[in-house]
N, CA, C and O atoms as CSV, one atom per row, in Angstrom:
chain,resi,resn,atom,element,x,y,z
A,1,UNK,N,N,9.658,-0.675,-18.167
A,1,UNK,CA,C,8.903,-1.730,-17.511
A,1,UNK,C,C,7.662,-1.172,-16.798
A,1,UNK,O,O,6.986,-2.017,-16.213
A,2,UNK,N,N,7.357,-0.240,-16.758
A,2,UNK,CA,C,6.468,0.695,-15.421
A,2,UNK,C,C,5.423,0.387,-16.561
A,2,UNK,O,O,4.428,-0.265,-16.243
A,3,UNK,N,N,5.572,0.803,-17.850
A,3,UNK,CA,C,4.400,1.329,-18.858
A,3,UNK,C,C,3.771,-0.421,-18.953
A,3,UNK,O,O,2.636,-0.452,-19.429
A,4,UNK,N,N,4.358,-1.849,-18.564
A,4,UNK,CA,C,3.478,-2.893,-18.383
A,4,UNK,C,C,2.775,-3.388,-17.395
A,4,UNK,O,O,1.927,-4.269,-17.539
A,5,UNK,N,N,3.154,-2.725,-16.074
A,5,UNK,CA,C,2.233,-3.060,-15.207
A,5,UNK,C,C,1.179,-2.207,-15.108
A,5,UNK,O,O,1.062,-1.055,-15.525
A,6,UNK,N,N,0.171,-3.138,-14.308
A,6,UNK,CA,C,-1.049,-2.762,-13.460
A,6,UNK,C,C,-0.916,-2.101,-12.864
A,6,UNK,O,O,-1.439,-0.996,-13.003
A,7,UNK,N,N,-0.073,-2.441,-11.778
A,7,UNK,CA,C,-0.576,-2.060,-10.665
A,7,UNK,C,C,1.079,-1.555,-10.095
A,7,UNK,O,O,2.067,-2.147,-10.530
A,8,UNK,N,N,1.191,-0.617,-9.271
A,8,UNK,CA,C,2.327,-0.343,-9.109
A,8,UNK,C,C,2.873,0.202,-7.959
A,8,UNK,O,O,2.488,1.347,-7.724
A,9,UNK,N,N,3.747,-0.337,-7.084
A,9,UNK,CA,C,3.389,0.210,-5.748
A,9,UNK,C,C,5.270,0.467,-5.526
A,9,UNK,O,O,6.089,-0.255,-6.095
A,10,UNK,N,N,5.607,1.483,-4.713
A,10,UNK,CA,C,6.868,1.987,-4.392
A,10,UNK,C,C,6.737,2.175,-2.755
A,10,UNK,O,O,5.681,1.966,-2.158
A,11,UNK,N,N,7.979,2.607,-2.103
A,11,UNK,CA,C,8.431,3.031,-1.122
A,11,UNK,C,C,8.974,4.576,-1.635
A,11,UNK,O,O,9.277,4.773,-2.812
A,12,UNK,N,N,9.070,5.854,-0.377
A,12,UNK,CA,C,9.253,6.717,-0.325
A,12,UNK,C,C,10.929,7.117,-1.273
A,12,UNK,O,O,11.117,8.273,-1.649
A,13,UNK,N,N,11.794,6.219,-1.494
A,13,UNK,CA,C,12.755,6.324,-1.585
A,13,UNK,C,C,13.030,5.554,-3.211
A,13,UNK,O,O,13.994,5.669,-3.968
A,14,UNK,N,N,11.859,4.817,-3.340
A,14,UNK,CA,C,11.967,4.131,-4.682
A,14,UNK,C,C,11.078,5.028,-5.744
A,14,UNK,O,O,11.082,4.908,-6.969
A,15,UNK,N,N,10.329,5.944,-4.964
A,15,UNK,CA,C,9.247,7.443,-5.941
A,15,UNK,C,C,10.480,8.669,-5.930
A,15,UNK,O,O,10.398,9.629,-6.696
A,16,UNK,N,N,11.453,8.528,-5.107
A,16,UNK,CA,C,12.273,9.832,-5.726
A,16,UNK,C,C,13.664,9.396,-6.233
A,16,UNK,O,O,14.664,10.078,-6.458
A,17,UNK,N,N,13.419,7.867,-6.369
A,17,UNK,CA,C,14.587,7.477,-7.789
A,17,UNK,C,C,14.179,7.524,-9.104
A,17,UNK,O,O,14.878,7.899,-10.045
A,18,UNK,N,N,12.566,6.979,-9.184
A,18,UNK,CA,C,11.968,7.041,-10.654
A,18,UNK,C,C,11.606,8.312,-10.817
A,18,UNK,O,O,12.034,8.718,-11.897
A,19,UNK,N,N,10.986,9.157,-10.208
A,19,UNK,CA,C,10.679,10.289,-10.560
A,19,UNK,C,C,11.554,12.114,-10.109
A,19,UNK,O,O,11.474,13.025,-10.934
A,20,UNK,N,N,11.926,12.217,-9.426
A,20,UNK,CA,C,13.163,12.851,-8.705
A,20,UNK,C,C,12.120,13.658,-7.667
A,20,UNK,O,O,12.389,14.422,-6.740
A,21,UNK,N,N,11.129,13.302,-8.060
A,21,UNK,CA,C,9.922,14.037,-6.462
A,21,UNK,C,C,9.736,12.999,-5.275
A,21,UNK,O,O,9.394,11.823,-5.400
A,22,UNK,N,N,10.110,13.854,-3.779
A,22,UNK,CA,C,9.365,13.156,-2.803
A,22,UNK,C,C,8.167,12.989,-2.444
A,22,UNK,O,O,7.767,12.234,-1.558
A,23,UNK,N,N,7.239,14.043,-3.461
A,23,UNK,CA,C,5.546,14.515,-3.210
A,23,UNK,C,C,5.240,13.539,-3.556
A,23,UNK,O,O,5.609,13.259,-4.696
A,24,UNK,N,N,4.226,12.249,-2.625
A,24,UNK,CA,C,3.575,10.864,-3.664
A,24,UNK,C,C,2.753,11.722,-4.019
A,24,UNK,O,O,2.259,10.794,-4.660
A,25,UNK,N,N,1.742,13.061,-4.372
A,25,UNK,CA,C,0.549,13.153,-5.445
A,25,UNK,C,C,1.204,13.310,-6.569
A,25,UNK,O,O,1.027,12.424,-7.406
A,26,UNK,N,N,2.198,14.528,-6.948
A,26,UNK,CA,C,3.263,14.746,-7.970
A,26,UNK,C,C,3.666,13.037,-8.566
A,26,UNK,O,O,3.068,12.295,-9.345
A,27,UNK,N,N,4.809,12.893,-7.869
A,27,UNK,CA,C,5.201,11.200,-8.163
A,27,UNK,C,C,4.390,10.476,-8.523
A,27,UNK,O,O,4.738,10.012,-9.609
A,28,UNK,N,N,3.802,10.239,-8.323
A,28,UNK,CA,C,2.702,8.960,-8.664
A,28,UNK,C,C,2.018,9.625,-9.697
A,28,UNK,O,O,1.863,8.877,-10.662
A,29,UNK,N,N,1.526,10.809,-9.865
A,29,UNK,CA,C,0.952,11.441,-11.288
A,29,UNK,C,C,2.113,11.078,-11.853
A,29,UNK,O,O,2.162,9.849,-11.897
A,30,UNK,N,N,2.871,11.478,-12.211
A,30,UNK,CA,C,3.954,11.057,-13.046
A,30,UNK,C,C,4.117,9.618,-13.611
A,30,UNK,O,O,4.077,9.362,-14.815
A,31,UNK,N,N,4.289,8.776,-12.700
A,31,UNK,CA,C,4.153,6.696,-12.727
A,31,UNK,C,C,3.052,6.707,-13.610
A,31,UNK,O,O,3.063,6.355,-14.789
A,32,UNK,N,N,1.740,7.301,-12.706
A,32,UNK,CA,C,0.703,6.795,-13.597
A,32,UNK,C,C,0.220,7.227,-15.020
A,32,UNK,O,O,-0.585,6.682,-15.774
A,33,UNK,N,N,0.741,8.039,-15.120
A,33,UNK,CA,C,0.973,8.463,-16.591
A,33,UNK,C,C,1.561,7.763,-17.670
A,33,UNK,O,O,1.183,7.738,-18.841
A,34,UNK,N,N,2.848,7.008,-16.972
A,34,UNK,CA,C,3.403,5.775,-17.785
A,34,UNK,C,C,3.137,4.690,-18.102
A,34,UNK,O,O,3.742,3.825,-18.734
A,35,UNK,N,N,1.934,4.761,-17.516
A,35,UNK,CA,C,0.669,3.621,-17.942
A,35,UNK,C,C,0.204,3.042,-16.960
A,35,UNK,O,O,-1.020,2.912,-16.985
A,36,UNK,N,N,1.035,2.408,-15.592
A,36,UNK,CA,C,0.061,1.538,-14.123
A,36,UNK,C,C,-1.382,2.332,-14.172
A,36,UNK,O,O,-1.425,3.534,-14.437
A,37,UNK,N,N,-2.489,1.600,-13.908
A,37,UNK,CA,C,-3.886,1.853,-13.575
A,37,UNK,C,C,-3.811,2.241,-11.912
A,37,UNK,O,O,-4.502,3.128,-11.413
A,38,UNK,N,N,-3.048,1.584,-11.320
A,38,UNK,CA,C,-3.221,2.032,-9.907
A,38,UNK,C,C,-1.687,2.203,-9.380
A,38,UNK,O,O,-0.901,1.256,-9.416
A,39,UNK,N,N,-1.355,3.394,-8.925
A,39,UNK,CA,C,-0.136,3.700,-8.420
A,39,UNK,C,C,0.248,3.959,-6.976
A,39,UNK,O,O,0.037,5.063,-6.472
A,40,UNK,N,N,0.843,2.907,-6.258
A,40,UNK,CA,C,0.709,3.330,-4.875
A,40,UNK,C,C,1.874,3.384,-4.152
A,40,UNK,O,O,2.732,2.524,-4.347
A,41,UNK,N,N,2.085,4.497,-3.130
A,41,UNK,CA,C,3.424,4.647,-2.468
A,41,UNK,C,C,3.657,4.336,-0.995
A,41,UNK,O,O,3.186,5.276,-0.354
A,42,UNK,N,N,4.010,3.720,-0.450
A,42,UNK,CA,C,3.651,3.569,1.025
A,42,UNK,C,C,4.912,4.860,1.708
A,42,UNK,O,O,5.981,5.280,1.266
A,43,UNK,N,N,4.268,5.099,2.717
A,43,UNK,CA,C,5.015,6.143,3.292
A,43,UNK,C,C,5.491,5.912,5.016
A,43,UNK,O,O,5.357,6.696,5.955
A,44,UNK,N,N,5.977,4.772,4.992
A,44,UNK,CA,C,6.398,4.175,6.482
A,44,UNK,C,C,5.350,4.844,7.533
A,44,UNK,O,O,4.160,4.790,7.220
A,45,UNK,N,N,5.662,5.384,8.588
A,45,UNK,CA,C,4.472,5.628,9.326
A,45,UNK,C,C,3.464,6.726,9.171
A,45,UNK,O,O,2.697,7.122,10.048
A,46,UNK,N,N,3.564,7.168,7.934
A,46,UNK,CA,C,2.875,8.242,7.215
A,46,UNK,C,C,1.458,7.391,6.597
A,46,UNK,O,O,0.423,7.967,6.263
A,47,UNK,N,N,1.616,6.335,6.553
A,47,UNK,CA,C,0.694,5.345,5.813
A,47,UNK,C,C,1.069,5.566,3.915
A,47,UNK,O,O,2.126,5.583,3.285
A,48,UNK,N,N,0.094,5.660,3.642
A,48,UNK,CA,C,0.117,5.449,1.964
A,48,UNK,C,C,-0.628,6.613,1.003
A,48,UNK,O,O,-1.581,7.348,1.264
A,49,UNK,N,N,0.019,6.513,0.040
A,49,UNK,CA,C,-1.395,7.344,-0.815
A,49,UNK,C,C,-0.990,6.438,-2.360
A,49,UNK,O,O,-0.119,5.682,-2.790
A,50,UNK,N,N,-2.173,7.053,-2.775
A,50,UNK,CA,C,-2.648,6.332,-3.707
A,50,UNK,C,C,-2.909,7.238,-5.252
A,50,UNK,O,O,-3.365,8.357,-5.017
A,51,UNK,N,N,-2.788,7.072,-6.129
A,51,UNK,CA,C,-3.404,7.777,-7.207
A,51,UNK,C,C,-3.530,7.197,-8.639
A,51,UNK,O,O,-2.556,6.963,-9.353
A,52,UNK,N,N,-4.782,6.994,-8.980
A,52,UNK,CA,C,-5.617,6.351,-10.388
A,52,UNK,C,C,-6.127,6.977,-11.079
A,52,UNK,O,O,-5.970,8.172,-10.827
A,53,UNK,N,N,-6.807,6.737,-12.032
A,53,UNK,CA,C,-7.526,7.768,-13.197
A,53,UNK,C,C,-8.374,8.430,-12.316
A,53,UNK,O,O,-8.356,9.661,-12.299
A,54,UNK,N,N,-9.346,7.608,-11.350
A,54,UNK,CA,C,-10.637,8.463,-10.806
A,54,UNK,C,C,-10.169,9.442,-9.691
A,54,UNK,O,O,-10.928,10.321,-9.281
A,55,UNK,N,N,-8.660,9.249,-9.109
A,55,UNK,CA,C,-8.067,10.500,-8.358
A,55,UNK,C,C,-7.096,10.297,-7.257
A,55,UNK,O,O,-6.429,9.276,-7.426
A,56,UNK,N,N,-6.864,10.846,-6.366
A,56,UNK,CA,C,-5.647,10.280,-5.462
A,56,UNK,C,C,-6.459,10.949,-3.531
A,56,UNK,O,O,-7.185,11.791,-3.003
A,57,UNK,N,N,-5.554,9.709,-3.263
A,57,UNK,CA,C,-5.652,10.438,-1.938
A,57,UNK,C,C,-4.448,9.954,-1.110
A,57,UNK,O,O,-3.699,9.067,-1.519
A,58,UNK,N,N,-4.298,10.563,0.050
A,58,UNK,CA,C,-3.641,9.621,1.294
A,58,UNK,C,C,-4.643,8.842,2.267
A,58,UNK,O,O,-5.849,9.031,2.433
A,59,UNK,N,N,-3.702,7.818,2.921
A,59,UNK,CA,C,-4.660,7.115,3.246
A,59,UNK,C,C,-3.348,6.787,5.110
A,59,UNK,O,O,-2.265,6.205,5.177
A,60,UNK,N,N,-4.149,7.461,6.203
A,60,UNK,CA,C,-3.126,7.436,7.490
A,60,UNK,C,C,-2.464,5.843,7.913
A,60,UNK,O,O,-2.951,4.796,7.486
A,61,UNK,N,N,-1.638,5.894,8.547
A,61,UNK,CA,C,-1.137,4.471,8.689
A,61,UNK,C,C,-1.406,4.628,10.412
A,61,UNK,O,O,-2.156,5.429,10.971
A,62,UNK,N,N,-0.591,3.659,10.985
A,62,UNK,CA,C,-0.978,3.102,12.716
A,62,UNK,C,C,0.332,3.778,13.233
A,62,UNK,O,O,1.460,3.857,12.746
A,63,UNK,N,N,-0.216,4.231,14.379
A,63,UNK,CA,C,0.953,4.706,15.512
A,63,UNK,C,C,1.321,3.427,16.589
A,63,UNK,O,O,0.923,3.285,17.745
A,64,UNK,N,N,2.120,2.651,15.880
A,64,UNK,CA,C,3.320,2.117,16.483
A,64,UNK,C,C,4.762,1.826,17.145
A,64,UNK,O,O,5.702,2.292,16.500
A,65,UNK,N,N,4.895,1.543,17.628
A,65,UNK,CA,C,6.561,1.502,18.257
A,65,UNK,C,C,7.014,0.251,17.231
A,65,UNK,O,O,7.011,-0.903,17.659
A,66,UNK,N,N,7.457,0.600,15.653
A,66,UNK,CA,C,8.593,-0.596,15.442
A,66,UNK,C,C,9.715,-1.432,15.861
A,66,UNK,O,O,10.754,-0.910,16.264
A,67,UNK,N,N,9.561,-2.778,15.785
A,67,UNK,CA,C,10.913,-3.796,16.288
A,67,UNK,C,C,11.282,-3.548,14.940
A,67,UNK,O,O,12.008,-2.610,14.610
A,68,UNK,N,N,10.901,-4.188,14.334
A,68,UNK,CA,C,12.237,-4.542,12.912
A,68,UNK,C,C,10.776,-3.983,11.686
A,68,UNK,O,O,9.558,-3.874,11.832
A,69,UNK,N,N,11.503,-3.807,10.804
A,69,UNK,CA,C,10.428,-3.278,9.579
A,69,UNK,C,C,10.352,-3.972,8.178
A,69,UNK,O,O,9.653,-3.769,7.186
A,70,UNK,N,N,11.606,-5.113,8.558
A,70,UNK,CA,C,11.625,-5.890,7.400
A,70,UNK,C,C,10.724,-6.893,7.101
A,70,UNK,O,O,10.396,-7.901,7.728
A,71,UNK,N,N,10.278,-6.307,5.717
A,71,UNK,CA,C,8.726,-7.457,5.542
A,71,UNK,C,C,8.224,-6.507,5.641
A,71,UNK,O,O,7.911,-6.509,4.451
A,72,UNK,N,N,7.746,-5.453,6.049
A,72,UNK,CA,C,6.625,-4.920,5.976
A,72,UNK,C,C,5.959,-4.292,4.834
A,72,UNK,O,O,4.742,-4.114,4.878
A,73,UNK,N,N,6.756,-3.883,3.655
A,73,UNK,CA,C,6.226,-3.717,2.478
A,73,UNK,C,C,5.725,-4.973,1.772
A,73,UNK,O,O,4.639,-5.029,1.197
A,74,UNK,N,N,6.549,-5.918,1.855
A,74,UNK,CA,C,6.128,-7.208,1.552
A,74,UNK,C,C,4.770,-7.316,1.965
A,74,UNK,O,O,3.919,-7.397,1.079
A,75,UNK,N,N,4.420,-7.330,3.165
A,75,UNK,CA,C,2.790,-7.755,3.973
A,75,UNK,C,C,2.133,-6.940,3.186
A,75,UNK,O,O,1.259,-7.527,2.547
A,76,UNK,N,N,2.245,-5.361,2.902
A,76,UNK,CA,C,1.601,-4.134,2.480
A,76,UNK,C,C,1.130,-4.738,0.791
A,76,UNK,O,O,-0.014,-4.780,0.338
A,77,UNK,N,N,2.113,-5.061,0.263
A,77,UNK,CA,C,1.897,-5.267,-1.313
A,77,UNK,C,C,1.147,-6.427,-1.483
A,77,UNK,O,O,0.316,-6.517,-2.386
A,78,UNK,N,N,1.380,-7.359,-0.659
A,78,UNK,CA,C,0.379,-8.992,-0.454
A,78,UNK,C,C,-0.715,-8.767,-0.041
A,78,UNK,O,O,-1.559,-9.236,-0.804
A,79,UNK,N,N,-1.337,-8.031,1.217
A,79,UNK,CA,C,-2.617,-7.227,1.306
A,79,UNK,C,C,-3.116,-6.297,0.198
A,79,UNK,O,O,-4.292,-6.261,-0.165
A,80,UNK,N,N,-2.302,-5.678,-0.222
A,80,UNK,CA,C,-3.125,-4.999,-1.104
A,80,UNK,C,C,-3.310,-5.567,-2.823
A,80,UNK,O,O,-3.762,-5.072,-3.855
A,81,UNK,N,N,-2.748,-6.739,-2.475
A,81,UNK,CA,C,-3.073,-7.589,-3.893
A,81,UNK,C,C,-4.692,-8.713,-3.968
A,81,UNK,O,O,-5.564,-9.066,-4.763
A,82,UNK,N,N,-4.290,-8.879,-2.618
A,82,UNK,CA,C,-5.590,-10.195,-1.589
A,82,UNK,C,C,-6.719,-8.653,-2.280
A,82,UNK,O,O,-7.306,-8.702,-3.361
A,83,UNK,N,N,-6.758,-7.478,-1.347
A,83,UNK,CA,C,-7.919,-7.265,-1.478
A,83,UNK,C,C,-8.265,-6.661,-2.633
A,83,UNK,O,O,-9.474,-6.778,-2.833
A,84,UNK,N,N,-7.717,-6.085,-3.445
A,84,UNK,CA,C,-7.675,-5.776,-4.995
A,84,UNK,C,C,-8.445,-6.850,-5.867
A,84,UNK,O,O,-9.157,-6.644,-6.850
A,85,UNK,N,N,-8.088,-8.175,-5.194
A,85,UNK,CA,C,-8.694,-9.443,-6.195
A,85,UNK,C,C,-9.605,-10.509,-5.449
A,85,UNK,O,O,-9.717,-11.698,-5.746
A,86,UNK,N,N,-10.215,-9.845,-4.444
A,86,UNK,CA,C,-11.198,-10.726,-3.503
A,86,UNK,C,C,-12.814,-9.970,-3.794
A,86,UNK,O,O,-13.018,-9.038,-4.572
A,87,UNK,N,N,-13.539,-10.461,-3.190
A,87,UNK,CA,C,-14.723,-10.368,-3.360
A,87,UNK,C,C,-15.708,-10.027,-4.723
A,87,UNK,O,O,-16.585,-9.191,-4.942
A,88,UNK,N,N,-15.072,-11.149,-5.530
A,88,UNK,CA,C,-15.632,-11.546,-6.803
A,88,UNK,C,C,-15.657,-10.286,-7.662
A,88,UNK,O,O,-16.041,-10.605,-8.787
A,89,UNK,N,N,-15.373,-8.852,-7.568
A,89,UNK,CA,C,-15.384,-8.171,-8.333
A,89,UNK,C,C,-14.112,-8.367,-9.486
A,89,UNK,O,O,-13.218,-9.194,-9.311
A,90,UNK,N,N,-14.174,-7.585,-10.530
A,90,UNK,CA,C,-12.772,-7.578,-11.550
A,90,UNK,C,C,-12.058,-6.340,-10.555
A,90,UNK,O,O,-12.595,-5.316,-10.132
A,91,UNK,N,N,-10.684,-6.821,-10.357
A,91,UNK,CA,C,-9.739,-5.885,-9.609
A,91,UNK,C,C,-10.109,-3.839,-10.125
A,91,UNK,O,O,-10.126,-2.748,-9.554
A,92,UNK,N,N,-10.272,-4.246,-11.132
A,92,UNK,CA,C,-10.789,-2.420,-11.727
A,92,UNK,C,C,-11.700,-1.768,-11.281
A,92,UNK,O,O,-11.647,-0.546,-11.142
A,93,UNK,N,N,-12.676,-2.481,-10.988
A,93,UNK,CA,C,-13.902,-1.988,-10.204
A,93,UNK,C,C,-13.553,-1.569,-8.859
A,93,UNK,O,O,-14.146,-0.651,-8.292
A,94,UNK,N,N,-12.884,-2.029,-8.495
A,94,UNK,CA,C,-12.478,-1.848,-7.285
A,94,UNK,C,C,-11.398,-0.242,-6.470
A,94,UNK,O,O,-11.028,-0.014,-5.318
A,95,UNK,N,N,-11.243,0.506,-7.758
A,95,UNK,CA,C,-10.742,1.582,-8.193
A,95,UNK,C,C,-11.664,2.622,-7.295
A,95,UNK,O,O,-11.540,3.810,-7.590
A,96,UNK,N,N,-12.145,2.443,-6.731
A,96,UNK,CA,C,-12.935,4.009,-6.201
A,96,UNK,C,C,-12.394,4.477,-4.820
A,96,UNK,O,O,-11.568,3.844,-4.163
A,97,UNK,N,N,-12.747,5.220,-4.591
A,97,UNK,CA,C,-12.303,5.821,-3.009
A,97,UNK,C,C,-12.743,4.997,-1.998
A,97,UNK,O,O,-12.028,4.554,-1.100
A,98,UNK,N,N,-13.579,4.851,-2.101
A,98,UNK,CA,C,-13.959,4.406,-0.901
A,98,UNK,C,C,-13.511,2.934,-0.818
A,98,UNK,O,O,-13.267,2.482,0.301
A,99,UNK,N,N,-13.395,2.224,-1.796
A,99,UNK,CA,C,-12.591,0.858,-1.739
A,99,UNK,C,C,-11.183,1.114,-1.840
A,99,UNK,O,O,-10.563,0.227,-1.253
A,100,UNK,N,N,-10.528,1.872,-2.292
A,100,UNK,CA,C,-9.107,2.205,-1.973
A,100,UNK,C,C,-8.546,2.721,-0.638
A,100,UNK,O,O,-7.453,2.393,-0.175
A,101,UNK,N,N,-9.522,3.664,-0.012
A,101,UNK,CA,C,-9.367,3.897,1.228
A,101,UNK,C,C,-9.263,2.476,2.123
A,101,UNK,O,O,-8.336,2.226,2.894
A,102,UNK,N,N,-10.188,1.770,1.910
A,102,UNK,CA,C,-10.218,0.299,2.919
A,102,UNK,C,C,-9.029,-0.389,2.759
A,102,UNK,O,O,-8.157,-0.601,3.601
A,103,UNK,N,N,-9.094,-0.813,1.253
A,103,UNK,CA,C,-7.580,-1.708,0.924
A,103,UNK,C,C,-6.301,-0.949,1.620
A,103,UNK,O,O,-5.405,-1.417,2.322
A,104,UNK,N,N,-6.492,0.118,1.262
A,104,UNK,CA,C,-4.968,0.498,1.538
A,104,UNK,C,C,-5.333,0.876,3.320
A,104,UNK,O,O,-4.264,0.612,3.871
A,105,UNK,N,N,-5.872,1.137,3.915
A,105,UNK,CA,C,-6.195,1.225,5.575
A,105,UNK,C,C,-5.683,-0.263,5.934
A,105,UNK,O,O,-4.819,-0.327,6.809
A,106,UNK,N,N,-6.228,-1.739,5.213
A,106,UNK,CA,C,-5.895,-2.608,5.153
A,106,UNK,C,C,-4.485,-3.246,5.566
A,106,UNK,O,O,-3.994,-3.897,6.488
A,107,UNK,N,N,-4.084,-2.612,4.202
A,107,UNK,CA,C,-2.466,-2.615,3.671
A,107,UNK,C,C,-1.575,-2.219,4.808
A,107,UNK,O,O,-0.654,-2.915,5.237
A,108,UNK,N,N,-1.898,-1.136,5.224
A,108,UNK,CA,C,-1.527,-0.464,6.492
A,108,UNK,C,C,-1.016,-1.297,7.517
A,108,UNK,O,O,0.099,-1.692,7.857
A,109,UNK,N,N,-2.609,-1.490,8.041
A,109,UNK,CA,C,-2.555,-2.506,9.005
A,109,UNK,C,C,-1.522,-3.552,9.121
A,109,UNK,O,O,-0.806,-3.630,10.119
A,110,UNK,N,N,-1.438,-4.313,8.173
A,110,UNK,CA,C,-0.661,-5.667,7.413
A,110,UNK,C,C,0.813,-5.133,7.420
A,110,UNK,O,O,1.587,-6.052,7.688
A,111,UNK,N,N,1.278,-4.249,7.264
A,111,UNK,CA,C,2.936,-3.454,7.714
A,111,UNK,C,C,3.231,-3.102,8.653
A,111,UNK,O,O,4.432,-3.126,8.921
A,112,UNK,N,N,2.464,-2.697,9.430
A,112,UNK,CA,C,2.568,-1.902,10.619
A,112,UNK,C,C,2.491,-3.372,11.640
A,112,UNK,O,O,3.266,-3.523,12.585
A,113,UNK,N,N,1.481,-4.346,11.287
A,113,UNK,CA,C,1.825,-5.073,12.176
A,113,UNK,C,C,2.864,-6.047,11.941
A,113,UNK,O,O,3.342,-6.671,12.889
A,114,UNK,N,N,3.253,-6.228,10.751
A,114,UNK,CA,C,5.076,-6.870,10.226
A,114,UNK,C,C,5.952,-6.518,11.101
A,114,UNK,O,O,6.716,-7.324,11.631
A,115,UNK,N,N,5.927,-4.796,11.438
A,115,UNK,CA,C,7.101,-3.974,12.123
A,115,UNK,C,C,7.259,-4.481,13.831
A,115,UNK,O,O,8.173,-4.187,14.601
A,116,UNK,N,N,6.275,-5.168,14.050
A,116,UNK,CA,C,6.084,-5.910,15.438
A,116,UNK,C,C,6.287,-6.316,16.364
A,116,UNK,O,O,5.990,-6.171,17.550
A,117,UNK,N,N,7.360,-7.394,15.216
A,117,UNK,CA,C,7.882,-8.560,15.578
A,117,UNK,C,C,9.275,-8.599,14.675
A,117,UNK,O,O,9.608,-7.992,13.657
A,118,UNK,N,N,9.875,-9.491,15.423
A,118,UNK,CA,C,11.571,-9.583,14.520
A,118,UNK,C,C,11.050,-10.567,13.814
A,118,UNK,O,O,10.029,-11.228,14.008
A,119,UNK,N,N,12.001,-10.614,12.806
A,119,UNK,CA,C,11.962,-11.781,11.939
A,119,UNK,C,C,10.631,-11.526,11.032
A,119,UNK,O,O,9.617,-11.067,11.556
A,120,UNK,N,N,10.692,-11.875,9.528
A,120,UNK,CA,C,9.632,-11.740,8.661
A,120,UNK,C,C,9.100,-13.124,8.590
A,120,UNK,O,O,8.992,-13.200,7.366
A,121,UNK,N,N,8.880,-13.743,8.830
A,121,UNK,CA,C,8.012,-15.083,8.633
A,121,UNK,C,C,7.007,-15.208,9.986
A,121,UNK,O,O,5.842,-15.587,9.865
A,122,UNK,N,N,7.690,-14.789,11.492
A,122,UNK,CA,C,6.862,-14.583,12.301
A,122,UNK,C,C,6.090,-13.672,12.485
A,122,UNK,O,O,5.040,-13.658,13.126
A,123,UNK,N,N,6.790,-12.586,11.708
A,123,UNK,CA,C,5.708,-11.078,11.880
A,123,UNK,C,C,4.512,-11.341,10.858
A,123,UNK,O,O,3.565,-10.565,10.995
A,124,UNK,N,N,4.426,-12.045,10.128
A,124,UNK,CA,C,3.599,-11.733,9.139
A,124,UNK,C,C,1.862,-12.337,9.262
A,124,UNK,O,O,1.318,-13.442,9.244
A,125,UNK,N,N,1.410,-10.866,9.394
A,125,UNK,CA,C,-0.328,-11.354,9.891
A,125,UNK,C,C,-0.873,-12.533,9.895
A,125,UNK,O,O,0.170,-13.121,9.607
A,126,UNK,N,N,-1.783,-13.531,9.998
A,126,UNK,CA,C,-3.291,-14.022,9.912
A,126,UNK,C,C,-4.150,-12.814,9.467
A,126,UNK,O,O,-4.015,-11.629,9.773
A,127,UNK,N,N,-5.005,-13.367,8.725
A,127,UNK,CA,C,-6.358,-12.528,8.597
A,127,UNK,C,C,-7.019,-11.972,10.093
A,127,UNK,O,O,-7.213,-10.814,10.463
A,128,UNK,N,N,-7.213,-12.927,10.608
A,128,UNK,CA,C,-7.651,-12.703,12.082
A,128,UNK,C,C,-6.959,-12.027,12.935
A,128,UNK,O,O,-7.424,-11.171,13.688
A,129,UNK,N,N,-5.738,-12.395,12.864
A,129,UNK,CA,C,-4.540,-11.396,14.044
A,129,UNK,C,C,-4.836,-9.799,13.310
A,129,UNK,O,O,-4.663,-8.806,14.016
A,130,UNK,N,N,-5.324,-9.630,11.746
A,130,UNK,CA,C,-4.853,-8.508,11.487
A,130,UNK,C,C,-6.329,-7.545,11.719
A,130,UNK,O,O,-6.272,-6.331,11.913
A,131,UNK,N,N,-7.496,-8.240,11.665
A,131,UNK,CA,C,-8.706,-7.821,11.994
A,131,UNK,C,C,-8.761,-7.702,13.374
A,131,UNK,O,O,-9.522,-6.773,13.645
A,132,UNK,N,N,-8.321,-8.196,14.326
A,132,UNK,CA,C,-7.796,-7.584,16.245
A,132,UNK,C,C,-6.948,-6.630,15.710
A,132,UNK,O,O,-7.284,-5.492,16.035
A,133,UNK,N,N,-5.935,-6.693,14.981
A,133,UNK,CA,C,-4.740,-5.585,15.262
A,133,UNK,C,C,-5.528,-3.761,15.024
A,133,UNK,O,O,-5.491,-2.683,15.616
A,134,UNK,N,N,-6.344,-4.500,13.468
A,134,UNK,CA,C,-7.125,-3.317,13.310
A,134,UNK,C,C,-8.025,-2.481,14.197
A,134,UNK,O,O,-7.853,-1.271,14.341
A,135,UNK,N,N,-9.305,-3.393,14.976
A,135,UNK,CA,C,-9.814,-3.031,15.840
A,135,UNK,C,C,-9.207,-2.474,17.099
A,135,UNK,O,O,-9.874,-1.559,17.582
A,136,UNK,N,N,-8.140,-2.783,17.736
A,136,UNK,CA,C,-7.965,-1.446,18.596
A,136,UNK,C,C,-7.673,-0.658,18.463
A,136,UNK,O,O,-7.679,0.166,19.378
């Protein structure tokens, strides 16, 4: 199933079931080899990294005190789908560093502030709550 998606995003614990590495650059070279165009791992308060044809990086997450963490990949994968397919570009273009760095800084944001609050329906950003959360 990996070799039909796009886009492909794991947790720390779901990259060393498919691949038997905890390294996301290793791991995710590996995924993306099986065909996803964009392979991404979130790394709880480690933030995320990322790796595509044009290259990989990590990308830091927020120093928070978590309540509950459920939902927060959820928020992470819904942000990073919003900005993957917003601002009229084709989602591919959108492949470079410096737009992957944002999305996934983004993405970040959008989990970290899930971890917040109890309950996943109340934790889960506004655009606006998440653009304050970002700024401080």
């Amino acid at each position: 199933m990996i070799a039909l998606a796009d886009v492909l995003k794991v947790n720390q614990d779901e990259l060393l079931l498919l691949t038997g590495s905890d390294d996301p650059a290793r791991g995710l070279r590996m995924l993306h080899e099986m065909g996803p165009a964009l392979c991404v791992a979130t790394l709880g308060p480690d933030g995320s990294y990322y790796h595509h044809a044009g290259g990989n990086a990590s990308v830091p997450g927020f120093a928070i005190t978590p309540v509950e963490t459920t939902g927060s990949g959820d928020a992470f994968t819904a942000t990073l789908i919003v900005q993957l397919v917003e601002a009229g570009a084709t989602w591919r273009e959108r492949l470079t560093a410096s737009s992957l760095h944002a999305i996934l800084r983004r993405a970040n944001a959008a989990g970290a502030f899930t971890a917040l609050t109890r309950g996943v329906f109340p934790a889960l950003p506004t655009a606006t709550a998440l653009d304050q959360f970002m700024q401080r």
